[in-house]
C-alpha positions in Angstrom: 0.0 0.0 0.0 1.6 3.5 -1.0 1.9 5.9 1.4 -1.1 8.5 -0.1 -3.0 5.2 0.8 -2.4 5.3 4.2 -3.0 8.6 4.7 -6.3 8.4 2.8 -7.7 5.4 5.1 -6.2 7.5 8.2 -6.4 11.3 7.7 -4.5 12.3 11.3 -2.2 9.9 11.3 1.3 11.5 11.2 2.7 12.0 8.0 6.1 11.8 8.8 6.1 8.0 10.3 4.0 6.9 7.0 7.0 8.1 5.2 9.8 6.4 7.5 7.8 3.6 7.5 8.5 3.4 4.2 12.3 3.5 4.5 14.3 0.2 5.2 14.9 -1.0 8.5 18.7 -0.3 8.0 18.0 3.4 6.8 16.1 4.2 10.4 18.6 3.1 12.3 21.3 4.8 10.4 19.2 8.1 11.0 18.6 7.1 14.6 15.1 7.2 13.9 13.9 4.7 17.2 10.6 3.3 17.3 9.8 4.8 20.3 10.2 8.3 19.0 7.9 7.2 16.2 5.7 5.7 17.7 5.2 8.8 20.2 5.3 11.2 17.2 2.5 9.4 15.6 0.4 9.7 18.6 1.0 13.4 19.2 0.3 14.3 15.7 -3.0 12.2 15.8 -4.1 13.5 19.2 -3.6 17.0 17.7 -5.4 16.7 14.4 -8.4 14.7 15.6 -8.7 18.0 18.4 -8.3 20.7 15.5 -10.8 19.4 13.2 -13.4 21.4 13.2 -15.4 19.5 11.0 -16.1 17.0 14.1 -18.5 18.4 16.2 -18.4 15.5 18.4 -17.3 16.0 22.1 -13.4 16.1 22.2 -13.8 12.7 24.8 -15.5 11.3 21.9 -13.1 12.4 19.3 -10.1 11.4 21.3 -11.4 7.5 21.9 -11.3 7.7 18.0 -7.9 8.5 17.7 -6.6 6.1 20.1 -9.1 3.3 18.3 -7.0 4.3 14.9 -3.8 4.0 16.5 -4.7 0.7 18.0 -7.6 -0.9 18.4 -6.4 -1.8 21.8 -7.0 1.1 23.9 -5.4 -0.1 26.8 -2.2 -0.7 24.4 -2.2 2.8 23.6 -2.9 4.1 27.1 -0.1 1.5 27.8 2.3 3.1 25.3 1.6 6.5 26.7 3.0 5.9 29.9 5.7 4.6 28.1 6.7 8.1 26.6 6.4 9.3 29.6 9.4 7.5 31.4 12.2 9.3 31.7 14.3 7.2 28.7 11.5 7.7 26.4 11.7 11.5 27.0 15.6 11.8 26.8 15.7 9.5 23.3 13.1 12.1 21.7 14.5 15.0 22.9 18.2 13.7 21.6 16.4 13.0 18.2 14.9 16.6 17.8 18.1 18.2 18.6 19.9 15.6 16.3 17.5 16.5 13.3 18.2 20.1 13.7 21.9 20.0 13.1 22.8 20.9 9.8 25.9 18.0 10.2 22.5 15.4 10.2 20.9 16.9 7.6 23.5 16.5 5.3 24.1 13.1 6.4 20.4 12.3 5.9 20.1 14.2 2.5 23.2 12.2 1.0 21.5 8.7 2.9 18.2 8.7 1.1 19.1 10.7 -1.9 17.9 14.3 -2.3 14.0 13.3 -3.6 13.0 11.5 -0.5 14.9 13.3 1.8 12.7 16.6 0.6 9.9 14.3 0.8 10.8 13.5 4.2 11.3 17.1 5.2 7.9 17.9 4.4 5.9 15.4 6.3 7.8 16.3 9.1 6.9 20.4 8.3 3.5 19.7 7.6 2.8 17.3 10.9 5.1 20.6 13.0 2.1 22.3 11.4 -0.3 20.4 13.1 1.0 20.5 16.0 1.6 24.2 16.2 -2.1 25.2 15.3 -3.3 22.3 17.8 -0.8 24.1 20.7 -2.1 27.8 19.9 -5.7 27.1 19.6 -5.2 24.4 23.1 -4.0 28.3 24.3 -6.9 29.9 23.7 -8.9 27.5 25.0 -7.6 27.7 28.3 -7.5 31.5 28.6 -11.1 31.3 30.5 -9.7 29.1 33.1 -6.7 31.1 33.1 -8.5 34.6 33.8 -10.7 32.9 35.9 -8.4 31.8 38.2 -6.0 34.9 38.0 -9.5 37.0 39.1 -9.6 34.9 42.2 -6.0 35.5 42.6 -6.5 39.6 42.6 -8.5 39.3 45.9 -6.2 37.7 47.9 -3.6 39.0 50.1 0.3 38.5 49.9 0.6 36.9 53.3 -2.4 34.6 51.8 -0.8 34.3 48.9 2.1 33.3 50.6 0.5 30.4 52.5 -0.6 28.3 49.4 2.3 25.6 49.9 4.2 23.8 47.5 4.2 26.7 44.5 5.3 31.1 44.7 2.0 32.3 43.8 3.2 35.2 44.5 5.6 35.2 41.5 3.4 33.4 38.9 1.5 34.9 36.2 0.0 32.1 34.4 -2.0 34.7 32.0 1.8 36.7 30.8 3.0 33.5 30.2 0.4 32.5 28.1 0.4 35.3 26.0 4.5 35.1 25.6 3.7 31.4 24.4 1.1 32.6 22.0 3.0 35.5 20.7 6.4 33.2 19.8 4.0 30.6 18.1 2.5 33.4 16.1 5.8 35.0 15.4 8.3 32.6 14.7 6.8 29.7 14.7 3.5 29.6 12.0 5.5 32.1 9.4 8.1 28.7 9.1 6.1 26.3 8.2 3.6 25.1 5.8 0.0 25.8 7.3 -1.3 25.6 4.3 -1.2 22.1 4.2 -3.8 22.3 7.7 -7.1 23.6 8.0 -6.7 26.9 9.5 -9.1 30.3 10.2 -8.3 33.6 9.8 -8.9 34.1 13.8 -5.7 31.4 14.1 -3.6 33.8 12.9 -4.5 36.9 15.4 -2.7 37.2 18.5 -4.7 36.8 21.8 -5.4 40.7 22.5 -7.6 40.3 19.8 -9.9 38.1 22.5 -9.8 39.4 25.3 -13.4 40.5 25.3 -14.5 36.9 24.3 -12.5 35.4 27.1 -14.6 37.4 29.7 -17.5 36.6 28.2 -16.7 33.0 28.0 -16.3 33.2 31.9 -19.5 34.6 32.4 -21.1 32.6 30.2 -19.8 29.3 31.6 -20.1 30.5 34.9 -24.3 30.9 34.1 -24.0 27.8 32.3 -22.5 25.8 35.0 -24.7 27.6 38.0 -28.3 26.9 36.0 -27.3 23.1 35.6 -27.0 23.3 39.6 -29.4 25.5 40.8 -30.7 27.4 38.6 -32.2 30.4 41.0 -28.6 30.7 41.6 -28.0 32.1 38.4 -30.4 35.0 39.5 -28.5 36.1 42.8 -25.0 36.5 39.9 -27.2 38.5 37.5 -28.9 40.7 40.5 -25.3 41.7 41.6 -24.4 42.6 38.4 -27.6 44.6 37.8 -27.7 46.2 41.5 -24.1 47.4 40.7 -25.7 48.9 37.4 -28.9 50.1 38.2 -29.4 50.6 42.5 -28.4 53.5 44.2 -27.4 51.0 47.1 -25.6 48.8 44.7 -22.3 48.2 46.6 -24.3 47.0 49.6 -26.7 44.6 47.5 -24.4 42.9 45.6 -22.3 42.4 48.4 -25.6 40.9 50.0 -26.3 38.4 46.6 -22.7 37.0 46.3 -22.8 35.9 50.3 -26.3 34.6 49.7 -24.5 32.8 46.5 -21.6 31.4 48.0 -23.5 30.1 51.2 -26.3 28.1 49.0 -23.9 27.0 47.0 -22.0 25.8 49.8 -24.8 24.6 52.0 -26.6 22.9 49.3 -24.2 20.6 48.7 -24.0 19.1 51.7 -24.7 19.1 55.2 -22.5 20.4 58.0 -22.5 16.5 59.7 -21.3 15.4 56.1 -18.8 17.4 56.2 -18.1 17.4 59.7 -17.4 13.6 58.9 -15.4 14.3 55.6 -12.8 16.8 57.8 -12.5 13.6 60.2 -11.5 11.3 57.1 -9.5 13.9 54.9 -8.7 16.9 56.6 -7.0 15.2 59.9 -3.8 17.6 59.8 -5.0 21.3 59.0 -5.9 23.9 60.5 -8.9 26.6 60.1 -11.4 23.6 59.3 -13.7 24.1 62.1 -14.5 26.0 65.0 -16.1 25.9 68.2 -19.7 27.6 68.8 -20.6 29.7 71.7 -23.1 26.9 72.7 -20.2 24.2 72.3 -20.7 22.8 68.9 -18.1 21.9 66.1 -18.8 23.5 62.8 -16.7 23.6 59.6 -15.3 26.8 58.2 -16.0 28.1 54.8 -12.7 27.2 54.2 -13.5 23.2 54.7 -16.9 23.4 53.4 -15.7 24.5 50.4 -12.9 22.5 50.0 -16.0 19.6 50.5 -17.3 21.1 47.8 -14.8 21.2 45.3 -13.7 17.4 46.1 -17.8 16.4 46.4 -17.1 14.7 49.0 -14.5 12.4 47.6 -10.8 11.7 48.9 -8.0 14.5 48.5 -5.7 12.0 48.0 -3.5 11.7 44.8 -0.3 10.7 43.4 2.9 12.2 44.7 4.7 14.4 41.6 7.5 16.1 42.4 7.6 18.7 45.1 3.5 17.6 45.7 3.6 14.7 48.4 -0.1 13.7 47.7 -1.2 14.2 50.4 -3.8 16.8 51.5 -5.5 19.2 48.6 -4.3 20.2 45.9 -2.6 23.7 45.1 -5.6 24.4 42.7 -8.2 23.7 45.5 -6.2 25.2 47.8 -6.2 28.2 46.3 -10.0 28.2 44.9 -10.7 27.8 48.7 -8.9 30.6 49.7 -10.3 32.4 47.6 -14.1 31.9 48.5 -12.7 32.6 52.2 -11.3 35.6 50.9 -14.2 37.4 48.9 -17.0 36.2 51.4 -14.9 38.3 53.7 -14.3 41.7 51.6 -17.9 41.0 50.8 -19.4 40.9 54.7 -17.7 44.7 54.7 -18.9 46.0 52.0 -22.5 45.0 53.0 -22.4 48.1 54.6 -20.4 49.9 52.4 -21.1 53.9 51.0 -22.5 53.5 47.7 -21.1 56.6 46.5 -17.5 55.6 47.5 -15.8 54.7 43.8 -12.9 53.1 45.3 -15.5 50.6 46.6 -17.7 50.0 44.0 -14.3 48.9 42.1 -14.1 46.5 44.6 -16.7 45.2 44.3 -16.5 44.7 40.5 -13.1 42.5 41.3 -15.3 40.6 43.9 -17.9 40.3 41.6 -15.2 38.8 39.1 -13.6 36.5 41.7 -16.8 35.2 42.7 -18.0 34.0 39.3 -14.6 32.7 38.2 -13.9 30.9 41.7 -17.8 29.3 40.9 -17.2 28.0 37.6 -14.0 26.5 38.1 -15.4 25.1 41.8 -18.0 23.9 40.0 -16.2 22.5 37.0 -14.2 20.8 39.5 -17.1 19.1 41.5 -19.2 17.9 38.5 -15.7 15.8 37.7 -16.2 13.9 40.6 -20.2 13.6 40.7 -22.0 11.4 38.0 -24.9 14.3 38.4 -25.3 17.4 40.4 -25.7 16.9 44.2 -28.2 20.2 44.9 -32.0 18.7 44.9 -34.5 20.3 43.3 -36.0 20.3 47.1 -33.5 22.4 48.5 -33.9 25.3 45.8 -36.4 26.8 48.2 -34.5 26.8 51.2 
């Protein structure tokens, strides 16, 4: 079977191991070409062009069970093989290939190997599946920016000494979103004016830089913050909207949307579970921190916000995970961490500025990041506890309460 036969039966396979495939056993391992690194190439470059096409509408889950059946029909072999490349020794032989193919020495070598007319052939695939990958790693970009400015808004209203607390990462020195856009700007740049995108599907919109959507990104916040909220409660989604308009429309709009973002974060919070559940869940998980609970006047244990909504995020389920490097496993996670610190955070601003001067700007503008925080620490909360719950815990019966 020629190679423009393969490709036909399997559109996003990679083009470039079609072509070695082609070459004798003896030529690949004169150009160091090792299986592995094939085989991991062909998977990257199939994950990446079943993702871009935008002529699937299919869920990406769907889309990506799809690839791995067309790279084997054994899943588990391919699941298998991707924990393969992720071994140490897998990693080192593909990053000593990639620097080996960009030597001018190897070219050469390869060039006079396989004669200048497959060689060019060669170098093509291998351009045209960069391609793919390059539009699949800038539009994967944009897709995060919403979580990105989501979580960066709950970052803006918390303290430097809270800040400082989160363990195991400087949060103090990270700016996820900067980084983002320097990634973005060196793929647009010097990366897509290289290579041969005509040979992928492209839009005009994959060629812009991201300042061009920064408006969408907000609204793609709010939007999936409603969206997520109205599968859960959908009332909910009317305490959001009233801050927004009270900040708009009320001559008390300071101290009413402060009063709908409490009333938010507490149903959310209390819906979800009850305080004995929780009480329980602190017991199980939460043996060795602090600020979890506290002590009543009339001698009763309650959880804080803090471990109510750490409940929340984890619905319920165990915090613990596998060790990765400076992370021991054990106890939450940096992102619930900080998500919970950040509910802590703005229900506290908020309880001031329930009482706040209306006609004080510098407060209003405080409210607006509040408002911000708020609705990006929801979605991504809630994002994070619909991945552990097969359907949303808040009855319909407790909507009235």
């Amino acid at each position: 079977m020629t190679t423009e036969q393969h490709l036909a039966l399997a559109p996003h396979r990679s083009k470039f191991v079609r072509r070695a495939g082609e070459l004798h056993p003896r030529l690949l391992s004169a150009l160091k070409m090792e299986p592995v690194v094939l085989q991991f190439t062909d998977v990257v470059v199939t994950v990446c062009s079943v993702l871009t096409n935008e002529q699937d509408s299919r869920p990406w889950q769907d889309r990506l069970e799809d690839a791995f059946q067309e790279l084997d029909p054994d899943v588990d072999a391919v699941v298998g093989g991707l924990e393969t490349f992720a071994r140490d020794e897998t990693r080192v032989a593909v990053e000593a290939w990639v620097r080996k193919v960009r030597r001018v020495g190897y070219q050469a070598y390869a060039r006079r190997l396989l004669g200048t007319a497959e060689y060019e052939r060669l170098e093509r695939a291998l351009r045209e599946d960069a391609a793919v990958v390059a539009l699949a790693v800038r539009r994967g970009v944009r897709a995060a920016m919403p979580f990105v400015v989501a979580f960066e808004d709950g970052l803006e209203v918390m303290t430097k000494e809270q800040l400082a607390q989160v363990r195991a990462v400087n949060l103090l020195g990270l700016n996820i979103g900067q980084l983002m856009h320097k990634l973005d700007s060196a793929i647009g740049e010097h990366v897509l004016p290289v290579l041969p995108m005509e040979a992928v599907p492209t839009s005009d919109d994959d060629f812009l830089g991201l300042e061009h959507f920064a408006d969408d990104v907000r609204a793609r916040v709010t939007s999936s913050a409603t969206l997520h909220l109205t599968r859960v409660n959908e009332p909910l989604v009317r305490k959001l909207a009233g801050a927004r308009d009270a900040l708009k429309y009320s001559a008390d709009g300071v101290s009413q949307a402060a009063s709908s973002l409490i009333e938010l974060i507490d149903r959310v919070l209390r819906e979800s579970a009850d305080e004995s559940q929780v009480l329980e869940w602190i017991d199980r998980e939460l043996k060795n921190m602090s600020d979890v609970t506290y002590l009543t006047g009339s001698g009763e244990w309650r959880p804080t916000t803090r471990a109510s909504t750490l409940y929340f995020l984890y619905g319920g389920g165990s915090v613990a995970r596998q060790p990765s490097g400076a992370d021991d496993g054990t106890g939450p996670s940096v992102l619930h961490e900080v998500l919970a610190s950040v509910v802590v955070a703005a229900r506290k601003k908020l309880q001031r500025l329930k009482h706040a001067d209306s006609t004080d700007p510098a407060e209003r503008d405080q409210l607006d990041q509040l408002l911000l925080a708020v609705e990006g620490a929801l979605w991504l909360g809630l994002w994070l506890h619909q991945l552990t719950q097969p359907a949303p815990t808040i009855s319909e019966g407790s909507r009235s309460a």
